[in-house]
Backbone atoms as SQL, in Angstrom:
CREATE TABLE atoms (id INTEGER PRIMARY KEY, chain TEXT, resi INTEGER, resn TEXT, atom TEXT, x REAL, y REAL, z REAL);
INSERT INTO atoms VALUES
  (1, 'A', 1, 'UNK', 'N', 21.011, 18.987, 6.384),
  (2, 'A', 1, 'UNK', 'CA', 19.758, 18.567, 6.964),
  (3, 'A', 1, 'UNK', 'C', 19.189, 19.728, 7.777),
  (4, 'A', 2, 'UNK', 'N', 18.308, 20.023, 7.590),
  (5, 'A', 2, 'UNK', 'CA', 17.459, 21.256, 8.182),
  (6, 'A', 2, 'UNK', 'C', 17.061, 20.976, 9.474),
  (7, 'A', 3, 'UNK', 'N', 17.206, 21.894, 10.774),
  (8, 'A', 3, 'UNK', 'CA', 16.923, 22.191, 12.048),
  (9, 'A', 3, 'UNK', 'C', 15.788, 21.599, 12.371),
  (10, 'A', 4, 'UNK', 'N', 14.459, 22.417, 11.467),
  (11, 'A', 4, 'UNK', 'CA', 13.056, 22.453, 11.995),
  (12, 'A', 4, 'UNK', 'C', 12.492, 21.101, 12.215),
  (13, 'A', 5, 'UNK', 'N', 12.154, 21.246, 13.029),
  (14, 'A', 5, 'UNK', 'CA', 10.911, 19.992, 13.428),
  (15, 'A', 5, 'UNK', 'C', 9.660, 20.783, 13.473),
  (16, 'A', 6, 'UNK', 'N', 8.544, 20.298, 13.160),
  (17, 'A', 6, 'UNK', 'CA', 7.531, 20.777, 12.815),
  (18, 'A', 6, 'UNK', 'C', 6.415, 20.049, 12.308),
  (19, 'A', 7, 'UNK', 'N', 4.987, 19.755, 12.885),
  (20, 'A', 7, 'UNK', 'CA', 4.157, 18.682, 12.919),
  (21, 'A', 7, 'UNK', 'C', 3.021, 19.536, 13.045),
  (22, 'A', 8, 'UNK', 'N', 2.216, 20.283, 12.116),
  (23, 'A', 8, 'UNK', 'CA', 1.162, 20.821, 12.092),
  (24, 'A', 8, 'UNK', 'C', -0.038, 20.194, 12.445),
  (25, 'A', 9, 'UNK', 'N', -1.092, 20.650, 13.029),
  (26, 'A', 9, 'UNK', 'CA', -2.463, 19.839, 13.148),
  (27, 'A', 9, 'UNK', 'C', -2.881, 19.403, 11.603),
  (28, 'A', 10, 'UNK', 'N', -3.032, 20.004, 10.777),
  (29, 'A', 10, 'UNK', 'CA', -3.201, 19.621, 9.200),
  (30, 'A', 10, 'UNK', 'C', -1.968, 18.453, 8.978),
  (31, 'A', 11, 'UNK', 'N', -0.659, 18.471, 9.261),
  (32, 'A', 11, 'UNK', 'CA', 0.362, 17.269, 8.938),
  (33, 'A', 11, 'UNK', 'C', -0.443, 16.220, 9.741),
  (34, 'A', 12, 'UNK', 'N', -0.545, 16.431, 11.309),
  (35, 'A', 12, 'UNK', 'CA', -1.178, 15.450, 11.940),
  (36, 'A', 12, 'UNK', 'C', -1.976, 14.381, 11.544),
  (37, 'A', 13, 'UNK', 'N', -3.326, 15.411, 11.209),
  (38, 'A', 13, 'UNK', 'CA', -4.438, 14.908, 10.343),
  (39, 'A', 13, 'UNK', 'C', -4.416, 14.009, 9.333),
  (40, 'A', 14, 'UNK', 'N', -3.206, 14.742, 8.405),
  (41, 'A', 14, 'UNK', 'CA', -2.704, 13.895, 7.139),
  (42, 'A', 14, 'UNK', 'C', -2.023, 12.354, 7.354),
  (43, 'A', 15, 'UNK', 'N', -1.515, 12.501, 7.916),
  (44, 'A', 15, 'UNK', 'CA', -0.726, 11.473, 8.702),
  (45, 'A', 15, 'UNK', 'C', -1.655, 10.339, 9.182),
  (46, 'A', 16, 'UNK', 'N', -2.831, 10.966, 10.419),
  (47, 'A', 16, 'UNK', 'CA', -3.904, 9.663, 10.909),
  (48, 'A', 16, 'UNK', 'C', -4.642, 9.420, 9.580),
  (49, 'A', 17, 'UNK', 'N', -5.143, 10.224, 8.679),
  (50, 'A', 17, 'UNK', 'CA', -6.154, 10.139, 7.613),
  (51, 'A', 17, 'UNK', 'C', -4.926, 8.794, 6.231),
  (52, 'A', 18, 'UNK', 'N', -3.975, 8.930, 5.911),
  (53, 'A', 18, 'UNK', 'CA', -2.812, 8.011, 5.300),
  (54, 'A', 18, 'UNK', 'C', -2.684, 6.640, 6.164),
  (55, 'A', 19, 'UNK', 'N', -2.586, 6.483, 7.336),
  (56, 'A', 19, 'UNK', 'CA', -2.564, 5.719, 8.132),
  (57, 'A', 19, 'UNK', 'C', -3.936, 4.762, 8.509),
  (58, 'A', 20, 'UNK', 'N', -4.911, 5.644, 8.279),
  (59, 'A', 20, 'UNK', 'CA', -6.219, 4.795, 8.285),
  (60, 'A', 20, 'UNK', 'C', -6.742, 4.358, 6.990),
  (61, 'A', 21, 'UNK', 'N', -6.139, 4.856, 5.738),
  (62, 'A', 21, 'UNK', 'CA', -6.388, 4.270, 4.840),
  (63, 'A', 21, 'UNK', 'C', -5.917, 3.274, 4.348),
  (64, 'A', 22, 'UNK', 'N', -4.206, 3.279, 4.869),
  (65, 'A', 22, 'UNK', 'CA', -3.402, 1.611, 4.560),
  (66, 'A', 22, 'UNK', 'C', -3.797, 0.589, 5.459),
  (67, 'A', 23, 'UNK', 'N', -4.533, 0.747, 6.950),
  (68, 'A', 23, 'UNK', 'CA', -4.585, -0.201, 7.728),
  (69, 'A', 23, 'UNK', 'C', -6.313, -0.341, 7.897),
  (70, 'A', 24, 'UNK', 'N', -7.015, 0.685, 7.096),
  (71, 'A', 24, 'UNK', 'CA', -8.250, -0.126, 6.869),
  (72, 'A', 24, 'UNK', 'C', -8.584, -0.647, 5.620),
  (73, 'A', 25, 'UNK', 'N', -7.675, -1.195, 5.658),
  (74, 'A', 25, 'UNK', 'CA', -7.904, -2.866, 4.623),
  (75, 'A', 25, 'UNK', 'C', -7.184, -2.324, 3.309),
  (76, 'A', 26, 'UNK', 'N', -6.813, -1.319, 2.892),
  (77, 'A', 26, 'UNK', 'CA', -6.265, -1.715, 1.135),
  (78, 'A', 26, 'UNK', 'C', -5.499, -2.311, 1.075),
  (79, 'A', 27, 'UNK', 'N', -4.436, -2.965, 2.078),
  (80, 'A', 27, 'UNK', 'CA', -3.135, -3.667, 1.650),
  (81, 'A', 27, 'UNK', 'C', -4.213, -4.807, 2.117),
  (82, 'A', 28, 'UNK', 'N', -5.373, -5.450, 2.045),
  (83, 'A', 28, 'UNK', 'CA', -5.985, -6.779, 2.081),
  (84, 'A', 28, 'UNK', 'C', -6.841, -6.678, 1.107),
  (85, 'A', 29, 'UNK', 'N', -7.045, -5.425, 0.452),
  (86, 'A', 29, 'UNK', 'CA', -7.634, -5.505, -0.806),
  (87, 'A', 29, 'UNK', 'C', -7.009, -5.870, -2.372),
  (88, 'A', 30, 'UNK', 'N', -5.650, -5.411, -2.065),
  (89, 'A', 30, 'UNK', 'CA', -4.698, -5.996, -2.935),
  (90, 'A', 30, 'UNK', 'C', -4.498, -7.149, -2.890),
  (91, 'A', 31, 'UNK', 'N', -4.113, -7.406, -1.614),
  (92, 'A', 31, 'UNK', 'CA', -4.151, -9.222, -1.646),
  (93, 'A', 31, 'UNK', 'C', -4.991, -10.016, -2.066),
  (94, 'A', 32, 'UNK', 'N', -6.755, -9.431, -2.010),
  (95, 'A', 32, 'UNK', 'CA', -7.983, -10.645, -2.600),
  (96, 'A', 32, 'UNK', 'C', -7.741, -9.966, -4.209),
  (97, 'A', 33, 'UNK', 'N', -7.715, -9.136, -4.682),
  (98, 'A', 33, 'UNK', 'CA', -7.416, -8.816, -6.038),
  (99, 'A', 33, 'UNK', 'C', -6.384, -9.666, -6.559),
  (100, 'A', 34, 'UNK', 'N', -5.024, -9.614, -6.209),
  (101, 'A', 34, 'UNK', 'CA', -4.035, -10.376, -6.355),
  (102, 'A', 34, 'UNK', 'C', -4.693, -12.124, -6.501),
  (103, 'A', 35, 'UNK', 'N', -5.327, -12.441, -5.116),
  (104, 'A', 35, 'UNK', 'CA', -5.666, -14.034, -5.138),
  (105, 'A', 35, 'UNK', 'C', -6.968, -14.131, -6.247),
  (106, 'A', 36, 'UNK', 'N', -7.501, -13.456, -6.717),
  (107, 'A', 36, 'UNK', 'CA', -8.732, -13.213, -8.012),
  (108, 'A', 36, 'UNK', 'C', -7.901, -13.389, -9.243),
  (109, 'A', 37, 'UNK', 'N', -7.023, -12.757, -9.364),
  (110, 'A', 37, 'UNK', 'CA', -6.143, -12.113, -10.398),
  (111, 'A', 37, 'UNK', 'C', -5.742, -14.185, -10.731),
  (112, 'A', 38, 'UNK', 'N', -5.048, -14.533, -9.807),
  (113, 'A', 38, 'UNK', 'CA', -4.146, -16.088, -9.499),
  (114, 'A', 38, 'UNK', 'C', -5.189, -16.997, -10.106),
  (115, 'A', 39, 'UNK', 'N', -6.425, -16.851, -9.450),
  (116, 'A', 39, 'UNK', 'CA', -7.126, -18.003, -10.042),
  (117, 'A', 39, 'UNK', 'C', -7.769, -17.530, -11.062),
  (118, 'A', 40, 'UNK', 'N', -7.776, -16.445, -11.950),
  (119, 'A', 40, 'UNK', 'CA', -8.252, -15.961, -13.002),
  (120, 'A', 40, 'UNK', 'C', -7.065, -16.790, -14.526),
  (121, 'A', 41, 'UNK', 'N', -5.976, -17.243, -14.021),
  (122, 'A', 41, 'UNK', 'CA', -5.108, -17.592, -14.820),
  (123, 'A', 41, 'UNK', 'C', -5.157, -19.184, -15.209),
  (124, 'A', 42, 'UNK', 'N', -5.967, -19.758, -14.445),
  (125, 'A', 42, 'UNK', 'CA', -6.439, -21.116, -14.879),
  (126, 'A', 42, 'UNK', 'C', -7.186, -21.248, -15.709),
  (127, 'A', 43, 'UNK', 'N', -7.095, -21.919, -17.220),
  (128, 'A', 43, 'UNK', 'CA', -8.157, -22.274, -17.982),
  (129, 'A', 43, 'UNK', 'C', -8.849, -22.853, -17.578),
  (130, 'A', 44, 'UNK', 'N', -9.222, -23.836, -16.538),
  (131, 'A', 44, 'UNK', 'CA', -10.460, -24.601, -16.138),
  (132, 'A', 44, 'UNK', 'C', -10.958, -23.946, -15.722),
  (133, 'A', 45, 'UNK', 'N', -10.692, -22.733, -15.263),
  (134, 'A', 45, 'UNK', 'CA', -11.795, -21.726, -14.699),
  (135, 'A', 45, 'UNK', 'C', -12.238, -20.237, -15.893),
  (136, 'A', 46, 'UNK', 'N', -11.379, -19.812, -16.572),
  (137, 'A', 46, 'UNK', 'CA', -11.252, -18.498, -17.181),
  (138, 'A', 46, 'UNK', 'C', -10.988, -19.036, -18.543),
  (139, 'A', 47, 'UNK', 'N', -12.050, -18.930, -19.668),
  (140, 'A', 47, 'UNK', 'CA', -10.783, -19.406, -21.014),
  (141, 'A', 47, 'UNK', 'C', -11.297, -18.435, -21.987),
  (142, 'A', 48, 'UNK', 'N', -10.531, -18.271, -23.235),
  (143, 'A', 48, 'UNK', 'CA', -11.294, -17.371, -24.472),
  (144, 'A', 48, 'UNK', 'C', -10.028, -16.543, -24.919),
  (145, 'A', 49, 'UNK', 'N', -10.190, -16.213, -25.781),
  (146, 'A', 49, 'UNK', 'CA', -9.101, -15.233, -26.494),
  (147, 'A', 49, 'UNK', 'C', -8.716, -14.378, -25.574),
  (148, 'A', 50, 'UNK', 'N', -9.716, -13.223, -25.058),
  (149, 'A', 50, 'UNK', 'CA', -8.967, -12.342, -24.232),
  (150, 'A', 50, 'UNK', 'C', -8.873, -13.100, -22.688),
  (151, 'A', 51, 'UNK', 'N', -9.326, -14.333, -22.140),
  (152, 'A', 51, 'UNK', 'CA', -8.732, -14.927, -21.040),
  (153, 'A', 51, 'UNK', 'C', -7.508, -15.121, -21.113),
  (154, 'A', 52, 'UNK', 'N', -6.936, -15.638, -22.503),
  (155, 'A', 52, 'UNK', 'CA', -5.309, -15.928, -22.532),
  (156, 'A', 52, 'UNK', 'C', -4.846, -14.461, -22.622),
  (157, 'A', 53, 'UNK', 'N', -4.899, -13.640, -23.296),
  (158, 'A', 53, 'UNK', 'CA', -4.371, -12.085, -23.099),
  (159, 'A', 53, 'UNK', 'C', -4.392, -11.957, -21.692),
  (160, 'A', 54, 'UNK', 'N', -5.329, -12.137, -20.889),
  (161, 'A', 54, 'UNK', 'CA', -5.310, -11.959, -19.759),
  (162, 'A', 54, 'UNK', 'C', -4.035, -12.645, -19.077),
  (163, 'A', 55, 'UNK', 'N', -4.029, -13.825, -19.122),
  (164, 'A', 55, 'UNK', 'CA', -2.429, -14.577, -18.303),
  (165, 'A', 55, 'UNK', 'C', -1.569, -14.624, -18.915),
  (166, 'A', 56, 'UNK', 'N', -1.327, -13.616, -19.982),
  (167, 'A', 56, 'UNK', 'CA', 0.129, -13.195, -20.407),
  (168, 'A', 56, 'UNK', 'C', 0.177, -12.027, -19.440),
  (169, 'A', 57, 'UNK', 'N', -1.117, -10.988, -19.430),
  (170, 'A', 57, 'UNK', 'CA', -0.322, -9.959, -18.468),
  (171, 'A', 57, 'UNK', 'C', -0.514, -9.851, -17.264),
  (172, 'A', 58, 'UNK', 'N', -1.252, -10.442, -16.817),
  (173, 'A', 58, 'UNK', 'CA', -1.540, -11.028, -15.220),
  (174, 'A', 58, 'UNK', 'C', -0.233, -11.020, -14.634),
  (175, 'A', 59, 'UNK', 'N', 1.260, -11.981, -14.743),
  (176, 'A', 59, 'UNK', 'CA', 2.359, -11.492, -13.849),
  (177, 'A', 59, 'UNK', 'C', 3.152, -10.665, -13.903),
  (178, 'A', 60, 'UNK', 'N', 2.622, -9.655, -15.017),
  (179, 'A', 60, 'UNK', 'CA', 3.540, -8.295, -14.659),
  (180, 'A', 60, 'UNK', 'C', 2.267, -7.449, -13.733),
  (181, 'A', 61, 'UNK', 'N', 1.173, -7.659, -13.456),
  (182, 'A', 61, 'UNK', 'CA', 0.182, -6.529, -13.133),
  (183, 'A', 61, 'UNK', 'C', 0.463, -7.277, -11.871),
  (184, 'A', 62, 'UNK', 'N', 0.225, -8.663, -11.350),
  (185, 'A', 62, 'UNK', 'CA', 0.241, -9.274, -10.037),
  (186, 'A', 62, 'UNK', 'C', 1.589, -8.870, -9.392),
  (187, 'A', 63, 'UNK', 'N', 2.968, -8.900, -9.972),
  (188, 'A', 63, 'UNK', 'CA', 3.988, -8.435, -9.679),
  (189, 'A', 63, 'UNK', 'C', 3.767, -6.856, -9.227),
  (190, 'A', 64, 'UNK', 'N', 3.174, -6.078, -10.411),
  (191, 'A', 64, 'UNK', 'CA', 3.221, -4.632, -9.549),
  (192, 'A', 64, 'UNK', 'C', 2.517, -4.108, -8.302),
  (193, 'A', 65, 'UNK', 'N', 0.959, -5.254, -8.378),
  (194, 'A', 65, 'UNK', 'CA', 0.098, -4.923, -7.369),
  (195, 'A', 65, 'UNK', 'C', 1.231, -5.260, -6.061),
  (196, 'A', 66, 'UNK', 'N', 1.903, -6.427, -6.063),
  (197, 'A', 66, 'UNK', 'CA', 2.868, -7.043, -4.966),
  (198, 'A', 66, 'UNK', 'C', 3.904, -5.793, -4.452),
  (199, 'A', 67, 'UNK', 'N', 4.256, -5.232, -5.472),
  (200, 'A', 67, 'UNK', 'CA', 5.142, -4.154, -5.315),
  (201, 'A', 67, 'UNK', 'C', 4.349, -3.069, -4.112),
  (202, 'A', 68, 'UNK', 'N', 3.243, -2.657, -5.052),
  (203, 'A', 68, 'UNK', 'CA', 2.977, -1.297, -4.050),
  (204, 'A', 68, 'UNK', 'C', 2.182, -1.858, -3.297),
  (205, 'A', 69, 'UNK', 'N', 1.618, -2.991, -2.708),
  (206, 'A', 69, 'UNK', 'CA', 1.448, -3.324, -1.567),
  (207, 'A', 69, 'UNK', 'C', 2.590, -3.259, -0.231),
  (208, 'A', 70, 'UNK', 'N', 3.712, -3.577, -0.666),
  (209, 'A', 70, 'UNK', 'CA', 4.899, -3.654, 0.084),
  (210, 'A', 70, 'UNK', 'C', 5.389, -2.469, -0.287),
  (211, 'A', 71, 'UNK', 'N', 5.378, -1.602, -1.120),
  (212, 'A', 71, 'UNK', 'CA', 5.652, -0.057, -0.387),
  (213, 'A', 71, 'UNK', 'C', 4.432, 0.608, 0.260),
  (214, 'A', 72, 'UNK', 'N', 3.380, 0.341, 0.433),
  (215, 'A', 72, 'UNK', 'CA', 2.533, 0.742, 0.936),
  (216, 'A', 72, 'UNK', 'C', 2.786, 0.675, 3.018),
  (217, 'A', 73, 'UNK', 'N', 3.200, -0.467, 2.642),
  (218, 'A', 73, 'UNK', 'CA', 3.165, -0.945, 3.829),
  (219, 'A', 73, 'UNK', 'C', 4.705, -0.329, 4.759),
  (220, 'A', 74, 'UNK', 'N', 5.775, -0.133, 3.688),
  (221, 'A', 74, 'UNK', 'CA', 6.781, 0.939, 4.162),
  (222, 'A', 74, 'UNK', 'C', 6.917, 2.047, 4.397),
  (223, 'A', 75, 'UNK', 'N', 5.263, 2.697, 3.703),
  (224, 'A', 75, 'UNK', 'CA', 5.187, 3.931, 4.005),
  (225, 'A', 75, 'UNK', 'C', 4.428, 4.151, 4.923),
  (226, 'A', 76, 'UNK', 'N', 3.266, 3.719, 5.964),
  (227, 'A', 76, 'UNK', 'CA', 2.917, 3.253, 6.318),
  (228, 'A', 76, 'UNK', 'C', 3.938, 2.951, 7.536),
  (229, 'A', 77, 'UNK', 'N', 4.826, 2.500, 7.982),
  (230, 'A', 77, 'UNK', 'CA', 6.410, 2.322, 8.947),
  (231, 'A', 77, 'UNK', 'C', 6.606, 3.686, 8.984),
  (232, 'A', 78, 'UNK', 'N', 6.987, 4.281, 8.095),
  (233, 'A', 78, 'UNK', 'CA', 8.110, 4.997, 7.707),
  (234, 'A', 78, 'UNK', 'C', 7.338, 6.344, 8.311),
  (235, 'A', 79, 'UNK', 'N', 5.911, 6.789, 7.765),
  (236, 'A', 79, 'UNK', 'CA', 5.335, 8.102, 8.138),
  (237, 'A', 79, 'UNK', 'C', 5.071, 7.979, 9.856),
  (238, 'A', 80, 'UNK', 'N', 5.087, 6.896, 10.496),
  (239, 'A', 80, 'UNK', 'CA', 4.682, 6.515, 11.786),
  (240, 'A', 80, 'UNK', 'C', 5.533, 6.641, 12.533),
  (241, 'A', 81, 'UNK', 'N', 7.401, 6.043, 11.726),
  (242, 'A', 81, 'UNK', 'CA', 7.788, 6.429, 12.763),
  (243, 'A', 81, 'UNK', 'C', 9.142, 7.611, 12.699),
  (244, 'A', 82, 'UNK', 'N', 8.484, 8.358, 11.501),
  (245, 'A', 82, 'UNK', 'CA', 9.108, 9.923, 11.277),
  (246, 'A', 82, 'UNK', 'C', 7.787, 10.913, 11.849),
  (247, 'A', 83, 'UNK', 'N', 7.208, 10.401, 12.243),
  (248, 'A', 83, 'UNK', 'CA', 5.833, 11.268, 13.328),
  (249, 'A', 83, 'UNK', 'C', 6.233, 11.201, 14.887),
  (250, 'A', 84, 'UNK', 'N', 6.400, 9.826, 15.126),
  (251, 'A', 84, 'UNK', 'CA', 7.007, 9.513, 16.829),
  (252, 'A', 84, 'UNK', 'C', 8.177, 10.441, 16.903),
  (253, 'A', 85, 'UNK', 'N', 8.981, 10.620, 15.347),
  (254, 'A', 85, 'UNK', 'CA', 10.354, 10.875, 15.865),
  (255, 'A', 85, 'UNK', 'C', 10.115, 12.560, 16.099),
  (256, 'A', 86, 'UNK', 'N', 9.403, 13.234, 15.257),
  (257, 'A', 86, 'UNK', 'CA', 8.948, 14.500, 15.117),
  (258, 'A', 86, 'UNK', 'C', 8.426, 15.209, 16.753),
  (259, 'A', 87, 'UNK', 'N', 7.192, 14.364, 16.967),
  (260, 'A', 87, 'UNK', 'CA', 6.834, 14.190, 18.438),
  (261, 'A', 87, 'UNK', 'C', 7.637, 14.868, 19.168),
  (262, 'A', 88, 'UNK', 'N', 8.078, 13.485, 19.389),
  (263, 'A', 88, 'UNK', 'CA', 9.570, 13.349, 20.998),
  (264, 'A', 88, 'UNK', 'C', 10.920, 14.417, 20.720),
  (265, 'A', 89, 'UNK', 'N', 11.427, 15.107, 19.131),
  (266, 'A', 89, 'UNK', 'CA', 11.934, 16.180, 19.341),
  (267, 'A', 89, 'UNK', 'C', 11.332, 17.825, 19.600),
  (268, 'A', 90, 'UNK', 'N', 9.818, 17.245, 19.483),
  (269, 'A', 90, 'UNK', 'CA', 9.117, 18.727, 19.708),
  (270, 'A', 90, 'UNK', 'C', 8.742, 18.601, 20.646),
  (271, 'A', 91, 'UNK', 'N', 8.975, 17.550, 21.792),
  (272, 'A', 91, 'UNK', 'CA', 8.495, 17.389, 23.028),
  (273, 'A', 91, 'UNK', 'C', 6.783, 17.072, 23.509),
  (274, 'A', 92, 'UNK', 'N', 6.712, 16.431, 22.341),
  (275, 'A', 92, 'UNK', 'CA', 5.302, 16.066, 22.457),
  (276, 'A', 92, 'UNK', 'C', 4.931, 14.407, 22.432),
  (277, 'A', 93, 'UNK', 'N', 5.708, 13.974, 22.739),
  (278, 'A', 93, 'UNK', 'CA', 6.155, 12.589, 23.137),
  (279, 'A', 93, 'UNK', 'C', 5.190, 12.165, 24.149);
């Protein structure tokens, strides 16, 4: 494991600019996509040849959107609090 700690104004940047993009709203944009996606799979609402194509692959695409919502949201943890940790060993805590 390497010594350096090291948190550039450009890492910084990168970091608030990643951080404002998961917490201004895409992990709630996945979710109304996802809840679109849910009621798109009802024939009383959606029907036709490619509507049924559609809810055959609807729970592998709803499954993946689910996925990288929830790594989104770990990365998102994870860059926040390998930044605090970066910080407080460079004394900028």
């Amino acid at each position: 494991m390497p010594d350096r700690v090291l948190s550039t104004a450009e890492g910084k940047s990168a970091i608030s600019r990643m951080q404002q993009i998961i917490n201004g709203g895409l992990t709630e944009q996945i979710t109304s996509l996802i809840n679109e996606g849910n009621t798109l799979m009802e024939p009383a609402v959606w029907d036709g040849q490619l509507a049924s194509t559609f809810r055959g692959n609807w729970p592998g695409t709803a499954n993946g959107l689910t996925a990288t919502r929830d790594k989104l949201e770990e990365l998102r943890t994870e860059v926040e609090k390998i930044n605090v940790n970066i910080m407080t060993a460079g004394g900028n805590a």
